[in-house]
C-alpha positions in Angstrom: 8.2 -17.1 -11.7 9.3 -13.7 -9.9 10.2 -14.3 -6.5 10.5 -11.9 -4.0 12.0 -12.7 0.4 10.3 -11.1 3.5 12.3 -12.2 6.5 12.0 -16.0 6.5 9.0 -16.1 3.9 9.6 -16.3 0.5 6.8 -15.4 -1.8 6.2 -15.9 -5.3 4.2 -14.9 -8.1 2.8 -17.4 -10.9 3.9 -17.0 -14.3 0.4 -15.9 -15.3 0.8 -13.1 -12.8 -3.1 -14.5 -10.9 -1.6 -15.8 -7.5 0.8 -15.3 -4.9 1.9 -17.6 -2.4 4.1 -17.7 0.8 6.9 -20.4 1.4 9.3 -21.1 4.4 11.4 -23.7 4.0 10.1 -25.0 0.9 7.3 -25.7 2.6 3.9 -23.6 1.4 2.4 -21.4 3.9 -0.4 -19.6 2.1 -2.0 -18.3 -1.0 -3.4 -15.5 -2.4 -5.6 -15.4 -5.6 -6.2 -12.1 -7.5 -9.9 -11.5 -7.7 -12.0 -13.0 -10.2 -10.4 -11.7 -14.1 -7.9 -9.8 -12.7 -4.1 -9.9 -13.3 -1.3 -8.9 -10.9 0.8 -6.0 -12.4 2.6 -4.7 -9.1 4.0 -6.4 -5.6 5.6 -3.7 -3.2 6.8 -4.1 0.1 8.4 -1.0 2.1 11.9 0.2 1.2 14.9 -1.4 3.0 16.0 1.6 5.0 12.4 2.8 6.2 13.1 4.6 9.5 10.2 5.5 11.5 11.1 8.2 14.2 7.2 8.7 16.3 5.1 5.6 16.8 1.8 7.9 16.6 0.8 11.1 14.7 -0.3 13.5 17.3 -4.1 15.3 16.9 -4.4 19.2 17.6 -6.2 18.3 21.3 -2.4 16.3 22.1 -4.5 13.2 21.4 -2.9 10.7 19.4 -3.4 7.8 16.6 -1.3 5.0 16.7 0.6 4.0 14.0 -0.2 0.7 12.5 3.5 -0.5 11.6 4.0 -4.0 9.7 7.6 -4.6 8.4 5.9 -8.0 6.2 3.4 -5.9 4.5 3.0 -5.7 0.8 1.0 -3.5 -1.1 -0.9 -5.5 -4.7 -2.1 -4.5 -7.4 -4.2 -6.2 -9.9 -6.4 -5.1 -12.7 -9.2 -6.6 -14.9 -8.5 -5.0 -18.7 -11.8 -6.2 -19.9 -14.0 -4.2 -17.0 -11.8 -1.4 -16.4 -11.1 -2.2 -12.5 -8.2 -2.2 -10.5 -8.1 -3.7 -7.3 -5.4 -2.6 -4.1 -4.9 -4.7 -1.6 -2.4 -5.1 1.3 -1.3 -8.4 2.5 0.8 -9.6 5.5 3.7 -11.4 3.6 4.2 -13.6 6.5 0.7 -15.2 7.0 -1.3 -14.1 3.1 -3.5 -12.6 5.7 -5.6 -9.4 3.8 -5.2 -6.4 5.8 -7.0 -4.1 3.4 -8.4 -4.1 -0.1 -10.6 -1.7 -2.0 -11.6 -1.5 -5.6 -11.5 1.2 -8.7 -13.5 1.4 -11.5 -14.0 2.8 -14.8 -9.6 2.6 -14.9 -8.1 3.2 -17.7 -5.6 -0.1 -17.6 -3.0 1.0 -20.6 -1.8 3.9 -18.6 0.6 4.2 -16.3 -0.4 2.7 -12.4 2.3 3.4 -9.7 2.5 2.7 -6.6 4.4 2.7 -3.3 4.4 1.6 0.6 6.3 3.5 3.3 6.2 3.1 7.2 2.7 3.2 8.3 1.3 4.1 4.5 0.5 4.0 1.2 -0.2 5.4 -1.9 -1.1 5.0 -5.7 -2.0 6.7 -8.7 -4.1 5.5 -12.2 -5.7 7.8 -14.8 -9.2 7.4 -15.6 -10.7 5.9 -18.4 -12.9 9.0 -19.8 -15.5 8.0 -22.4 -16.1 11.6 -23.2 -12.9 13.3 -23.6 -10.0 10.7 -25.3 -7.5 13.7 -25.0 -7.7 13.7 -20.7 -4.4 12.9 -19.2 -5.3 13.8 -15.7 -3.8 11.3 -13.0 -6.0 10.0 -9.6 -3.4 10.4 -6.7 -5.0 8.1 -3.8 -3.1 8.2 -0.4 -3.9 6.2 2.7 -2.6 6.0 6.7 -3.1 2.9 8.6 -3.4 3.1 12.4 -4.2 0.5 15.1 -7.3 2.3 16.0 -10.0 4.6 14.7 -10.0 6.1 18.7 -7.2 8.2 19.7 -5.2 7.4 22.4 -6.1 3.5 21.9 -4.6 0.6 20.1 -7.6 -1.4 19.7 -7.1 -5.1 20.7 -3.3 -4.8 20.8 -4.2 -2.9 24.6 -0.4 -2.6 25.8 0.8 -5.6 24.4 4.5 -4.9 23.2 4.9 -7.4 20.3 2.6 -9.5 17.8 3.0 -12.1 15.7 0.7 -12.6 12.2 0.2 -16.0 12.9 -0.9 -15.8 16.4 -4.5 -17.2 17.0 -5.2 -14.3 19.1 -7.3 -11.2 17.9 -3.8 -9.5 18.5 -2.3 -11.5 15.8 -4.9 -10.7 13.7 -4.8 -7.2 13.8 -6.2 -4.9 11.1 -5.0 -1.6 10.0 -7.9 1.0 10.3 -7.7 3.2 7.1 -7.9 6.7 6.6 -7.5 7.4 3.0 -8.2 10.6 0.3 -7.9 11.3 -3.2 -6.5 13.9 -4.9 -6.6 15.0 -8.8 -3.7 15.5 -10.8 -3.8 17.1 -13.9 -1.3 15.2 -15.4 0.3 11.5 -15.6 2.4 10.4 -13.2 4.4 7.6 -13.8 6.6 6.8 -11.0 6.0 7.3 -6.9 8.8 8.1 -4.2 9.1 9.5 -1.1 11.9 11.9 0.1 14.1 10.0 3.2 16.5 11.2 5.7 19.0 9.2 8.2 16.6 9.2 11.4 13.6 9.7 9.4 12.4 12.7 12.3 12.1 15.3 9.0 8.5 15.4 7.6 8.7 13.5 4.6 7.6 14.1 0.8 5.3 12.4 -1.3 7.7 12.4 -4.8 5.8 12.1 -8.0 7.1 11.9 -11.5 5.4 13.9 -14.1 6.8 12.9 -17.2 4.8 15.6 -19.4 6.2 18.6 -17.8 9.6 17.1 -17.1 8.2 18.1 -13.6 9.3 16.1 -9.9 6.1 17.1 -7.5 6.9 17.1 -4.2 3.5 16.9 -1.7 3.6 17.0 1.9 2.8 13.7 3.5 -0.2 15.4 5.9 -3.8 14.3 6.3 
């Protein structure tokens, strides 16, 4: 089994790569399955020196969105190679609770899928499976923001609460990211995701893809 430590939680993934599941103390805390024919091929979590200088990203009226920051979350992937879907889905490491999941089809699942989770976001990139062109080598670059609230200025039912906890019965603890997410086409693979870092993290940051069939490093501006 792989095995993989967030904070006091350790969790682990079976050795036929179909569940996860959270332990403290030896003791199990929760469990994940991946959905229904799928495999996991990828478990994330956000790099150890992450530094987040602004707690909100600030609109052109001075409005702004709160940022949706979870230091236990962990970004999944799983894919079905017999149905051509890929599934992403974002967990809280701490409680298994699913903070966000969405699906892909018509995948190609031989190629290349990276991934990678930063501060309050995400992104991930597959190629599509095209029926009527073999030759196409074009990448799907998805990237996503997660905020406390859809409303600016508002942090939805954390109100002004200062801290809390995934495994609080309270709708605080329950918390779920609102996601704004787009897609981009790349017309190339890309095998490997980064992003660009600096000591206080104030800098804006890059989005650092790998482009193996140009020799090529893209660097795209992490703005939405």
């Amino acid at each position: 089994n792989d095995s993989m430590r967030s904070n006091s939680v350790v969790y682990s993934l079976d050795s036929y790569n179909k569940t996860l599941s959270g332990t403290t103390d030896s003791k199990p805390v929760w469990t994940w399955s991946a959905p229904t024919d799928e495999v996991i091929v990828n478990v994330i979590s956000r790099p150890h020196f992450d530094p987040i200088a602004s707690i909100g990203d600030v609109l052109g009226d001075r409005r702004v969105l709160y940022k949706y920051i979870n230091p236990n979350a962990i970004l999944v992937t799983s894919v079905s190679p017999n149905a051509n879907v890929m599934t992403i889905t974002l967990l809280d490491s701490v409680s298994g609770s699913v903070l966000y999941s969405t699906a892909h089809r018509n995948v190609d699942v031989r190629r290349p899928i990276t991934s990678i989770l930063s501060a309050n976001w995400f992104a991930y990139s597959f190629t599509t499976a095209n029926s009527t062109d073999a030759s196409y080598r074009g990448s799907t670059l998805v990237f996503g923001k997660l905020y406390e609230s859809d409303v600016p200025n508002d942090r939805g039912s954390l109100g002004s609460a200062k801290n809390m906890s995934t495994l609080s019965s309270s709708s605080a603890g329950v918390l779920r990211p609102h996601v704004k997410s787009l897609a981009y086409i790349i017309p190339e693979p890309i095998s490997k995701l980064g992003v660009s870092q600096t000591n206080q993290g104030i800098t804006n940051r890059l989005l650092l893809a790998v482009c193996p069939s140009s020799s090529s490093l893209l660097g795209i501006p992490l703005s939405m």
